[in-house]
mmCIF entry with sequence, helices, sheets and N, C-alpha, C, O atoms, coordinates in Angstrom:
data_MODEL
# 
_entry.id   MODEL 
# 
_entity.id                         1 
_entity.type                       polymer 
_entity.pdbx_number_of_molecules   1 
# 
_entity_poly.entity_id                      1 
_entity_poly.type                           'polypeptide(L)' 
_entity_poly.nstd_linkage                   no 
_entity_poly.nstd_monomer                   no 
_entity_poly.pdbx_seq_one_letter_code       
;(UNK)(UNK)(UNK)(UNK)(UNK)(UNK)(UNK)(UNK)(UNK)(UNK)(UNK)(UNK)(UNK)(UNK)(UNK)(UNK)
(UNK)(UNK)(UNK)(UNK)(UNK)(UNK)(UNK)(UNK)(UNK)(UNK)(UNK)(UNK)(UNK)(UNK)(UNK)(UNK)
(UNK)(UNK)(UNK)(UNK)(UNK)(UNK)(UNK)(UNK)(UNK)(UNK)(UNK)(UNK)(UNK)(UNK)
;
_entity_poly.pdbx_seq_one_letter_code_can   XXXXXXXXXXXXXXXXXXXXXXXXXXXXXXXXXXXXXXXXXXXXXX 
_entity_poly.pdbx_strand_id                 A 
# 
loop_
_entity_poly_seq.entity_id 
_entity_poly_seq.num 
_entity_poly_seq.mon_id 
_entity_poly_seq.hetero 
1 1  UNK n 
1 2  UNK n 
1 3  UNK n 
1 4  UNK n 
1 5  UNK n 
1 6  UNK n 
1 7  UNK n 
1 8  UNK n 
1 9  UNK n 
1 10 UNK n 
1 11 UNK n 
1 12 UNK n 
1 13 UNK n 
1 14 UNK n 
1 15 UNK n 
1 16 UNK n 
1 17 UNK n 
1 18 UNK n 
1 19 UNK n 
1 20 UNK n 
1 21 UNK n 
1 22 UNK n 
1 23 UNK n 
1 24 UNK n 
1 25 UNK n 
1 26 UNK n 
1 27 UNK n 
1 28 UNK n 
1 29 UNK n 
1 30 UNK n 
1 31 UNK n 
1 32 UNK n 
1 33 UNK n 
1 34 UNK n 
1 35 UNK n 
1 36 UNK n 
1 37 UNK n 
1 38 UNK n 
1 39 UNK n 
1 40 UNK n 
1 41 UNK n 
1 42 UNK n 
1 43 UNK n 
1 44 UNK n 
1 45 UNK n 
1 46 UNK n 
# 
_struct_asym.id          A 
_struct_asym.entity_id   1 
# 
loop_
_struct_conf.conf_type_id 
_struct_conf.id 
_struct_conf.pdbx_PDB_helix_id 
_struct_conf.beg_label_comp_id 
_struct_conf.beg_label_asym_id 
_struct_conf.beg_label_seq_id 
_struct_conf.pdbx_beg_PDB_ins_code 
_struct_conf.end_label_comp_id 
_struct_conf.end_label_asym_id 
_struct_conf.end_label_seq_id 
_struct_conf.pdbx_end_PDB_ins_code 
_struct_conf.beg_auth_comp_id 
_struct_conf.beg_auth_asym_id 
_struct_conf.beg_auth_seq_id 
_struct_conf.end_auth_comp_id 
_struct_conf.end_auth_asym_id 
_struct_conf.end_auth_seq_id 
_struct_conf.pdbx_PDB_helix_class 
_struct_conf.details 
_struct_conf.pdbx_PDB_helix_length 
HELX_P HELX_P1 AA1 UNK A 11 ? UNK A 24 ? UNK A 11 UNK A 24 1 ? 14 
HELX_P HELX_P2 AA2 UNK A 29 ? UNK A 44 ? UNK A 29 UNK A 44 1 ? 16 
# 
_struct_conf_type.id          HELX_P 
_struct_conf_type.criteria    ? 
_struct_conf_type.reference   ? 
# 
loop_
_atom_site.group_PDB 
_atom_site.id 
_atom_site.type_symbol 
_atom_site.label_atom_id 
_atom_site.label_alt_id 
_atom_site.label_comp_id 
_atom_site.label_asym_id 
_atom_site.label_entity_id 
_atom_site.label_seq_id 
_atom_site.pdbx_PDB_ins_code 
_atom_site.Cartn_x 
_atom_site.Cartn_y 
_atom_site.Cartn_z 
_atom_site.occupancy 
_atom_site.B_iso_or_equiv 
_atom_site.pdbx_formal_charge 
_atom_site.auth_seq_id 
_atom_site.auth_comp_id 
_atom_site.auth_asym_id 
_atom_site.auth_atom_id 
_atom_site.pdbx_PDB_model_num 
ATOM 1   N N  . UNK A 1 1  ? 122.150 84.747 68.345  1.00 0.00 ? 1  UNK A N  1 
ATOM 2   C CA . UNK A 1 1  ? 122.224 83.925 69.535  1.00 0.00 ? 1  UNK A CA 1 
ATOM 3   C C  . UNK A 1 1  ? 121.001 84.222 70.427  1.00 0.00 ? 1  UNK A C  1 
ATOM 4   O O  . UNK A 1 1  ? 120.507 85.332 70.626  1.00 0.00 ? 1  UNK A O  1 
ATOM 5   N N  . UNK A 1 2  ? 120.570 82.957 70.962  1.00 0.00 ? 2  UNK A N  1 
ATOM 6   C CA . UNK A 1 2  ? 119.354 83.462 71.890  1.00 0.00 ? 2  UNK A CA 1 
ATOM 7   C C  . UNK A 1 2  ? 119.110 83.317 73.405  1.00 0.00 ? 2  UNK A C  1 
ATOM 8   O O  . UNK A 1 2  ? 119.470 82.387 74.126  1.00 0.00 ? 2  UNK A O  1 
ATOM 9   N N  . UNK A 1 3  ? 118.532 84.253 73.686  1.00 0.00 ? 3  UNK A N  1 
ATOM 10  C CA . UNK A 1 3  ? 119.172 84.923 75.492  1.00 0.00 ? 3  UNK A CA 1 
ATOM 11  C C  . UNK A 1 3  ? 118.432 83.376 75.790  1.00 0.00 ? 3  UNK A C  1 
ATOM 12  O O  . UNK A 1 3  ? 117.494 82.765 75.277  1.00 0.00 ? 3  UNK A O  1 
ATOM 13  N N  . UNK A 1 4  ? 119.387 83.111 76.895  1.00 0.00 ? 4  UNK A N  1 
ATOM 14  C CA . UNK A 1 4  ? 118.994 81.763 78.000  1.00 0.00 ? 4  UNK A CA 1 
ATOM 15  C C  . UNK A 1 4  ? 117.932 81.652 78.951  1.00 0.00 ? 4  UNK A C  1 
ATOM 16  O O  . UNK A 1 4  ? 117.480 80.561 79.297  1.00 0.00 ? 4  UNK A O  1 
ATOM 17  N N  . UNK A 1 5  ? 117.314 83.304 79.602  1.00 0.00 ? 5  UNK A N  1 
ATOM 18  C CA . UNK A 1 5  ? 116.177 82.987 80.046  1.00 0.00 ? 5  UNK A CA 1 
ATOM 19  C C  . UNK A 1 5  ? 116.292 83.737 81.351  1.00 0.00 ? 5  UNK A C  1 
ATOM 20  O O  . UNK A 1 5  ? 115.543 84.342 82.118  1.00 0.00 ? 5  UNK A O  1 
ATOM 21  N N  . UNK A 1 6  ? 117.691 83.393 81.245  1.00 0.00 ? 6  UNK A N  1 
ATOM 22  C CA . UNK A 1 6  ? 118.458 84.418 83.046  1.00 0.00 ? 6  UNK A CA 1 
ATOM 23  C C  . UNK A 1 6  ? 118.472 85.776 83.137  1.00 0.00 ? 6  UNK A C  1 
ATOM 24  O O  . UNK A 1 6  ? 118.638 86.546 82.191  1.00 0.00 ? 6  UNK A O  1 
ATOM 25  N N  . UNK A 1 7  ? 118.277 86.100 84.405  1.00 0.00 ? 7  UNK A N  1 
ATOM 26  C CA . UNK A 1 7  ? 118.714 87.359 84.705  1.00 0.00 ? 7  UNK A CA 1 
ATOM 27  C C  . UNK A 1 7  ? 119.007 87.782 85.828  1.00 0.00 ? 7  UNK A C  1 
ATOM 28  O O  . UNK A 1 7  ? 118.562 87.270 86.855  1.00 0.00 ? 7  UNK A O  1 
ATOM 29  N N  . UNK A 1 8  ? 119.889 88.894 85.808  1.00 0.00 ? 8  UNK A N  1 
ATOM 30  C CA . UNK A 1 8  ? 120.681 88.707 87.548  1.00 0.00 ? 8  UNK A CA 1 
ATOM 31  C C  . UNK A 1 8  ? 120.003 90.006 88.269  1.00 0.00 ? 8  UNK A C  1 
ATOM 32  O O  . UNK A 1 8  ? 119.539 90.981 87.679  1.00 0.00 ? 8  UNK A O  1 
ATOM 33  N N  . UNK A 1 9  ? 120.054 89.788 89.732  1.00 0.00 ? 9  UNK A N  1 
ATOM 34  C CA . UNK A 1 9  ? 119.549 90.779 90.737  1.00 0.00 ? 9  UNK A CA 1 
ATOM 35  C C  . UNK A 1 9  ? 120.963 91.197 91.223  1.00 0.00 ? 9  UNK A C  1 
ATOM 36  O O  . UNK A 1 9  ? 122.064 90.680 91.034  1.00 0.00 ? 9  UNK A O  1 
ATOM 37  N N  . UNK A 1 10 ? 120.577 92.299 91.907  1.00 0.00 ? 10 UNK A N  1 
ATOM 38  C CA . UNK A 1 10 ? 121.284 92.613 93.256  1.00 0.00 ? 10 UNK A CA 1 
ATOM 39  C C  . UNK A 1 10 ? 120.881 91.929 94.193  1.00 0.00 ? 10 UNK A C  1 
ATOM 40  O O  . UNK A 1 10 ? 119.719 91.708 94.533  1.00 0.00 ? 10 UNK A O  1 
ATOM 41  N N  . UNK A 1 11 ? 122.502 91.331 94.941  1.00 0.00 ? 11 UNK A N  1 
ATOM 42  C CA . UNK A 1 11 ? 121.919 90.869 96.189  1.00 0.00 ? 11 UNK A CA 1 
ATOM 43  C C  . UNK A 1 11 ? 120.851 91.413 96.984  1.00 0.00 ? 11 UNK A C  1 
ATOM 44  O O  . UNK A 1 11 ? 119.725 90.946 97.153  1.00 0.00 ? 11 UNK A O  1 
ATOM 45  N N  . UNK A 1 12 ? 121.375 92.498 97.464  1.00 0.00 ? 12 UNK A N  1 
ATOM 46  C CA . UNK A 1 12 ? 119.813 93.378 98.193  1.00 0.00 ? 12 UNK A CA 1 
ATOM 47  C C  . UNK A 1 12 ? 118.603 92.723 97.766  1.00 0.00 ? 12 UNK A C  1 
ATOM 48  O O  . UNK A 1 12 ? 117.890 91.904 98.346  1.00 0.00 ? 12 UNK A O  1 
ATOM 49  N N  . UNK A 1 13 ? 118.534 93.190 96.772  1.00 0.00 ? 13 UNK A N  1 
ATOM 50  C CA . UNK A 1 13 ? 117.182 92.454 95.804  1.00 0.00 ? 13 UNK A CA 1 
ATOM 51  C C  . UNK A 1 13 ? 116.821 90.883 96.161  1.00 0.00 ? 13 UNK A C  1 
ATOM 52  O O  . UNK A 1 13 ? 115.691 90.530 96.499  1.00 0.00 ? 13 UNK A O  1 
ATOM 53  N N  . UNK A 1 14 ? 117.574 90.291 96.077  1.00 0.00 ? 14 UNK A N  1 
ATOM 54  C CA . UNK A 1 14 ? 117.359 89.015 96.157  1.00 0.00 ? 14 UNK A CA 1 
ATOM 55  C C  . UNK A 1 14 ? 117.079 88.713 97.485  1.00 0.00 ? 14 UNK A C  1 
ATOM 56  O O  . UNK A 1 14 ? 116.403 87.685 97.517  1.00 0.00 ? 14 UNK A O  1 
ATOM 57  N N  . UNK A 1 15 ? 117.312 89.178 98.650  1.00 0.00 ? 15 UNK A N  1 
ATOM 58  C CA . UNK A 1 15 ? 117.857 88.818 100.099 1.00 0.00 ? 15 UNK A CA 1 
ATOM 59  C C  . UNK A 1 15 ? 116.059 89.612 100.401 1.00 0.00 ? 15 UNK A C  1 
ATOM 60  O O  . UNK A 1 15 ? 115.266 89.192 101.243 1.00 0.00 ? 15 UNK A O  1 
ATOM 61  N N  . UNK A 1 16 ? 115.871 90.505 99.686  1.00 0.00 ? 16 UNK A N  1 
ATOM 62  C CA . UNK A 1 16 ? 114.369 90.932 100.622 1.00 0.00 ? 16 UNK A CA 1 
ATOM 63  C C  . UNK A 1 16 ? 113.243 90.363 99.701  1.00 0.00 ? 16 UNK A C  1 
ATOM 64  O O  . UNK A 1 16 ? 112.075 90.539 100.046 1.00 0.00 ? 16 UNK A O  1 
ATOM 65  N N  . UNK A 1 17 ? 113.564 89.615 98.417  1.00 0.00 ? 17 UNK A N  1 
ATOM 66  C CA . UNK A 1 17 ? 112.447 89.017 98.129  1.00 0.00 ? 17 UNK A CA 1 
ATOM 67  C C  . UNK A 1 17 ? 112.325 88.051 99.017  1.00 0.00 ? 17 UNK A C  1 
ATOM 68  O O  . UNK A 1 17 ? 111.294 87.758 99.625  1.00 0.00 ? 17 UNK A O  1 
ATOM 69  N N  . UNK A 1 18 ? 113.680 87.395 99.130  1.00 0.00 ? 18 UNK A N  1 
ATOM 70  C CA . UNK A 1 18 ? 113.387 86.084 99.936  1.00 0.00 ? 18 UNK A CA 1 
ATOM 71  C C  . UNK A 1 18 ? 113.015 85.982 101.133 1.00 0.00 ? 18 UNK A C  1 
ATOM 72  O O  . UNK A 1 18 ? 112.783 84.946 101.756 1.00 0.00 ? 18 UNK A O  1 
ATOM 73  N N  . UNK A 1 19 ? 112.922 87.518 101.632 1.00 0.00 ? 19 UNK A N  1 
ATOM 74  C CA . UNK A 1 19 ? 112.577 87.216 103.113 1.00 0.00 ? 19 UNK A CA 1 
ATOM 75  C C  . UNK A 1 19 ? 111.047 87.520 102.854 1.00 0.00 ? 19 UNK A C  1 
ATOM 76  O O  . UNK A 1 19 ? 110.290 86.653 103.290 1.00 0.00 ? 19 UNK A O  1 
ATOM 77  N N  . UNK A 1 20 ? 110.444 88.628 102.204 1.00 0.00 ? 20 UNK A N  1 
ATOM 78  C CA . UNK A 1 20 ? 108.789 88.315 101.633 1.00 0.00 ? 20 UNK A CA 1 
ATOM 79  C C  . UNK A 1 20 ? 108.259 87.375 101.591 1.00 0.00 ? 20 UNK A C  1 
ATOM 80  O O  . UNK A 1 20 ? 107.213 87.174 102.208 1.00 0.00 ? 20 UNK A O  1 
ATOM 81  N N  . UNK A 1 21 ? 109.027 86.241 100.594 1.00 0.00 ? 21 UNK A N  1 
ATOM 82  C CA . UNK A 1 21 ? 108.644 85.650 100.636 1.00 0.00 ? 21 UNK A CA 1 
ATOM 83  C C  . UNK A 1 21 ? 108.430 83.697 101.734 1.00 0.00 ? 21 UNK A C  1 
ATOM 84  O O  . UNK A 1 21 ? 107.712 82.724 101.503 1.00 0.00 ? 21 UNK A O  1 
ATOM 85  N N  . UNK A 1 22 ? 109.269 83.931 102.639 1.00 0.00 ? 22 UNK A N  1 
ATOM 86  C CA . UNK A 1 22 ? 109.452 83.688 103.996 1.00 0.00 ? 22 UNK A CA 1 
ATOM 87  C C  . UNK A 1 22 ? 108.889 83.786 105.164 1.00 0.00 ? 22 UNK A C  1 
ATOM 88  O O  . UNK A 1 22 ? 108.719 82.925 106.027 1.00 0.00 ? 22 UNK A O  1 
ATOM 89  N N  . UNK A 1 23 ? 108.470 85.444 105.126 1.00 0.00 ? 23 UNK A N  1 
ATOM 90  C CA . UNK A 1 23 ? 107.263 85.282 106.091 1.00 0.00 ? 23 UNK A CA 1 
ATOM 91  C C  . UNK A 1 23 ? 105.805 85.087 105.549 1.00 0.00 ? 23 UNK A C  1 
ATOM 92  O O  . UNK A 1 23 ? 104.796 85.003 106.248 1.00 0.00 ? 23 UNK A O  1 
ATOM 93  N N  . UNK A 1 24 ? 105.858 85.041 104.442 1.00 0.00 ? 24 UNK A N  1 
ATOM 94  C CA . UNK A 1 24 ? 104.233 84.610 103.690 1.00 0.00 ? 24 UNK A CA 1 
ATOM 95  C C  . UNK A 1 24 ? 104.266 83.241 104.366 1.00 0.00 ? 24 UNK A C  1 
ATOM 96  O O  . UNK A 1 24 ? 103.601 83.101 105.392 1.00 0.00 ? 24 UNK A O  1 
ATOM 97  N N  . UNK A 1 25 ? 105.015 82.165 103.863 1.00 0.00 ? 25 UNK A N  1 
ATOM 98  C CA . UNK A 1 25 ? 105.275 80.951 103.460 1.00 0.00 ? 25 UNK A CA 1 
ATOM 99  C C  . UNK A 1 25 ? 105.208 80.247 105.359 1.00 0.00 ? 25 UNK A C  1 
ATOM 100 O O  . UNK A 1 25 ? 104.356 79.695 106.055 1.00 0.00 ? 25 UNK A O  1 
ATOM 101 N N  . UNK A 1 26 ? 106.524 80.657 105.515 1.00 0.00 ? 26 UNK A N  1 
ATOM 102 C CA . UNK A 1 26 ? 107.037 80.492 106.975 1.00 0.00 ? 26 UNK A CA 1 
ATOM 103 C C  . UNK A 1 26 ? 105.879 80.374 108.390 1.00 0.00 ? 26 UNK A C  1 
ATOM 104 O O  . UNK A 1 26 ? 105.258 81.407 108.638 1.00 0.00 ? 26 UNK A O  1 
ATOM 105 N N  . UNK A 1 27 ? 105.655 79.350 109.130 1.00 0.00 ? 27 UNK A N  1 
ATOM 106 C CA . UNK A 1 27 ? 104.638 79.343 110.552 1.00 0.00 ? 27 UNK A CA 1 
ATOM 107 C C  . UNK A 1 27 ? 105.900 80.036 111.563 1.00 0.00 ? 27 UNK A C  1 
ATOM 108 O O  . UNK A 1 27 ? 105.725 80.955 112.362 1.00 0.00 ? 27 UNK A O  1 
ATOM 109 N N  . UNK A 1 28 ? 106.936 79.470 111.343 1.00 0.00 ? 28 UNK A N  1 
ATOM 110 C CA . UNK A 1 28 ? 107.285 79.433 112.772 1.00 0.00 ? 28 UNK A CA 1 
ATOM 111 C C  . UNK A 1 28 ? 109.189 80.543 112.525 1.00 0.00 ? 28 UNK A C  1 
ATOM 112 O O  . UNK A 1 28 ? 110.044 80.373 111.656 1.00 0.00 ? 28 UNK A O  1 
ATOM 113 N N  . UNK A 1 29 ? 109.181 81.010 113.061 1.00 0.00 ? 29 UNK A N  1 
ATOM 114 C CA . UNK A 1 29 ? 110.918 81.396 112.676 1.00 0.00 ? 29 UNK A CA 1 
ATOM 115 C C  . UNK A 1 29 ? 112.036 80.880 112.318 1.00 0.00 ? 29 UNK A C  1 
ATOM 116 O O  . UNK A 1 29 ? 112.861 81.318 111.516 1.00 0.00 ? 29 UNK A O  1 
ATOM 117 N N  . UNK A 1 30 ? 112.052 79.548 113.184 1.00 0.00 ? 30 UNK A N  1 
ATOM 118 C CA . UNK A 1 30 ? 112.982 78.853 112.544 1.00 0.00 ? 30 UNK A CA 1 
ATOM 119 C C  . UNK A 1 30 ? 112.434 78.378 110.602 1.00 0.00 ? 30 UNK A C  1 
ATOM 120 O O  . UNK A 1 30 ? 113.075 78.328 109.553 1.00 0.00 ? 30 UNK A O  1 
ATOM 121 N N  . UNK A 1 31 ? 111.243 78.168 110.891 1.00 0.00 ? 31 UNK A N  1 
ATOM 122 C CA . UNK A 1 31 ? 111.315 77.212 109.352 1.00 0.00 ? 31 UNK A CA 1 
ATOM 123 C C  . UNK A 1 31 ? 111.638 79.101 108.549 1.00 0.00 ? 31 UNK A C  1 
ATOM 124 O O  . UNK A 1 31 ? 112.533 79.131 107.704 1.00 0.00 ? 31 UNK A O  1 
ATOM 125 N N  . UNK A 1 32 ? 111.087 80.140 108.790 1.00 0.00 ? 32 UNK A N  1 
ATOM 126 C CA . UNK A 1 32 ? 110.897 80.921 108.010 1.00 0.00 ? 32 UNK A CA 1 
ATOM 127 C C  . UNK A 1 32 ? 112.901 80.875 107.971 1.00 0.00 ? 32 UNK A C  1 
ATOM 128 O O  . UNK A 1 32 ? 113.382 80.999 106.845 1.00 0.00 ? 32 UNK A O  1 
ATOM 129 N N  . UNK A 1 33 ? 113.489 80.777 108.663 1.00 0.00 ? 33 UNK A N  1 
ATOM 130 C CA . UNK A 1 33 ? 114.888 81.532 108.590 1.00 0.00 ? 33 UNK A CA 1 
ATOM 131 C C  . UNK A 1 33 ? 115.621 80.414 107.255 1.00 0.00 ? 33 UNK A C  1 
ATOM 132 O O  . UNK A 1 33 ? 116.430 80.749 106.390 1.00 0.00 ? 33 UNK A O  1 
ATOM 133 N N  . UNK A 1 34 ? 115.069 79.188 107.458 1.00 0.00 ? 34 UNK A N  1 
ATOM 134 C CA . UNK A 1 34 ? 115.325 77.948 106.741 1.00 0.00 ? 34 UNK A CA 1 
ATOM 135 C C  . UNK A 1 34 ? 114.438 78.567 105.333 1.00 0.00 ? 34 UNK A C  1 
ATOM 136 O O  . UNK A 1 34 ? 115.349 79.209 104.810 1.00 0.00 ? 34 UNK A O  1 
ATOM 137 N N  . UNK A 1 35 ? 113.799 78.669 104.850 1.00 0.00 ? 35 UNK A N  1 
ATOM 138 C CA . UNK A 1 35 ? 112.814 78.881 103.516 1.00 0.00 ? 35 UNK A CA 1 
ATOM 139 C C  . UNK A 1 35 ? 113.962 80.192 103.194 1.00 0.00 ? 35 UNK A C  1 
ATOM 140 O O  . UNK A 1 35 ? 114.546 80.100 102.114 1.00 0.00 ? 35 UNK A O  1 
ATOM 141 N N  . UNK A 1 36 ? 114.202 81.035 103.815 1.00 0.00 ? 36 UNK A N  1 
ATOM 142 C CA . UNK A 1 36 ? 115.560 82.606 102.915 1.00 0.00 ? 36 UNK A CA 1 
ATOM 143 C C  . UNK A 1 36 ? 116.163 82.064 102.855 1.00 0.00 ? 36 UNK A C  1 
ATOM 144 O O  . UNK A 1 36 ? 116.281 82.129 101.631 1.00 0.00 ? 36 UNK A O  1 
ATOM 145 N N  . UNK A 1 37 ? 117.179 81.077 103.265 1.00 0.00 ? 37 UNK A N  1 
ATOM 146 C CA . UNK A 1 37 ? 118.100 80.790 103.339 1.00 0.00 ? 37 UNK A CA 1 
ATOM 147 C C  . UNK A 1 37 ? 118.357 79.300 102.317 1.00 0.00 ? 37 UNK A C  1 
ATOM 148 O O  . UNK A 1 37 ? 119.461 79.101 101.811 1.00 0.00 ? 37 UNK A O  1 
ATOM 149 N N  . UNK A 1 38 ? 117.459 78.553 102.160 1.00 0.00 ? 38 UNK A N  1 
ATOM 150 C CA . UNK A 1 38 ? 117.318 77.658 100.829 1.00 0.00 ? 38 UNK A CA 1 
ATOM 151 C C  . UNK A 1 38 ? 116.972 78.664 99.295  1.00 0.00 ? 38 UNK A C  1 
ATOM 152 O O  . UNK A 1 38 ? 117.722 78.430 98.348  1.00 0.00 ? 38 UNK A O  1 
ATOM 153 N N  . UNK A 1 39 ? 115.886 79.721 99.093  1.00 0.00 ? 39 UNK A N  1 
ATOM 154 C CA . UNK A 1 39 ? 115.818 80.257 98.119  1.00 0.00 ? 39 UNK A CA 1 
ATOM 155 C C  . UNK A 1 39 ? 116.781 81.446 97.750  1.00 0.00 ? 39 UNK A C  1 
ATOM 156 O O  . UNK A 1 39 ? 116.670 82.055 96.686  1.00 0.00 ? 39 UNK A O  1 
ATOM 157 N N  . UNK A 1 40 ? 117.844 81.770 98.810  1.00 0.00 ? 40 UNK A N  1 
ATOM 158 C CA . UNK A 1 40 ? 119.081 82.489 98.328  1.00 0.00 ? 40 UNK A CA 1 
ATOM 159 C C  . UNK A 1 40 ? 120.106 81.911 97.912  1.00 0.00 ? 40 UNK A C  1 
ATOM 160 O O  . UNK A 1 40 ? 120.915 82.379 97.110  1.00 0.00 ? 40 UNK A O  1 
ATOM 161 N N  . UNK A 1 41 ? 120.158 80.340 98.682  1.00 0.00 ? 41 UNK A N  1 
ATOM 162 C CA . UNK A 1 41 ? 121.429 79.191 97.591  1.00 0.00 ? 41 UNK A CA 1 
ATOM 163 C C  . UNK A 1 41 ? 120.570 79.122 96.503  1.00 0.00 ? 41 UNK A C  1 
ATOM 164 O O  . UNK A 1 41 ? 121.338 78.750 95.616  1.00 0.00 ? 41 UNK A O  1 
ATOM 165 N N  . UNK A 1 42 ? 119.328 79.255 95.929  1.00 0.00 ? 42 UNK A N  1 
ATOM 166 C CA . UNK A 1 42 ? 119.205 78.536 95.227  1.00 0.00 ? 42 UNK A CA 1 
ATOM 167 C C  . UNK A 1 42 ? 118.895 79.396 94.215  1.00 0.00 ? 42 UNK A C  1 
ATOM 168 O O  . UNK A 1 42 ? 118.735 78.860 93.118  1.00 0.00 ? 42 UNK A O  1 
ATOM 169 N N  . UNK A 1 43 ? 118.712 81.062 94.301  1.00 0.00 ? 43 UNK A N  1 
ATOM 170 C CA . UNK A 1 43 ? 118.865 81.873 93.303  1.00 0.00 ? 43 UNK A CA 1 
ATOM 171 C C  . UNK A 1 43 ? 120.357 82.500 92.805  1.00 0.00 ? 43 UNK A C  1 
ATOM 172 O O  . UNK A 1 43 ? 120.612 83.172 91.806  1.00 0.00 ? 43 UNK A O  1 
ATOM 173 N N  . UNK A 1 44 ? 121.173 82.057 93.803  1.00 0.00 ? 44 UNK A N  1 
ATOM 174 C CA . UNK A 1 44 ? 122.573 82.139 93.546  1.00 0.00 ? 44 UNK A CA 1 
ATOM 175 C C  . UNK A 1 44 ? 123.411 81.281 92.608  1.00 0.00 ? 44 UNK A C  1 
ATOM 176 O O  . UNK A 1 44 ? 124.388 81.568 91.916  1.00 0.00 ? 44 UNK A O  1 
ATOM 177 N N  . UNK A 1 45 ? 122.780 80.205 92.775  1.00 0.00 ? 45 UNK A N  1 
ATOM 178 C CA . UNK A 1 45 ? 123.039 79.025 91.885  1.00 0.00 ? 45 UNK A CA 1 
ATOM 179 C C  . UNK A 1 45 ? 123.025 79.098 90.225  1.00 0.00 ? 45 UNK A C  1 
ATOM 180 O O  . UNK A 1 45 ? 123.553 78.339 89.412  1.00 0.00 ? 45 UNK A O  1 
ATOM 181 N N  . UNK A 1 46 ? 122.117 80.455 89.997  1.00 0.00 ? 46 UNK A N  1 
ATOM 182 C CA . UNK A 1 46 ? 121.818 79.811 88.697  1.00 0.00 ? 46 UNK A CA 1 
ATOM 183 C C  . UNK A 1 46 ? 122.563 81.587 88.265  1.00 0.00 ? 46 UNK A C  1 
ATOM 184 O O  . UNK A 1 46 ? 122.687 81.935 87.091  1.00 0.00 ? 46 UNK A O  1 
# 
């Protein structure tokens, strides 16, 4: 059988990439709080 491609974090893990990668990304606070908060539904998702 062949692995699907996934692999899981710890939340922790997941919650401070996304904020890394948030304030890279992010101008202003609000959008940055909006950018963690879309790429944690959306690494949760899968």
């Amino acid at each position: 059988m062949q692995k699907d491609g996934h692999s899981c974090h710890r939340l922790k893990e997941q919650a401070f990439w996304a904020e890394l990668i948030a304030e890279r990304e992010g101008r202003i606070p609000e959008e940055r709080a909006s950018l963690k908060k879309r790429l944690l539904h959306k690494w949760m998702g899968k």
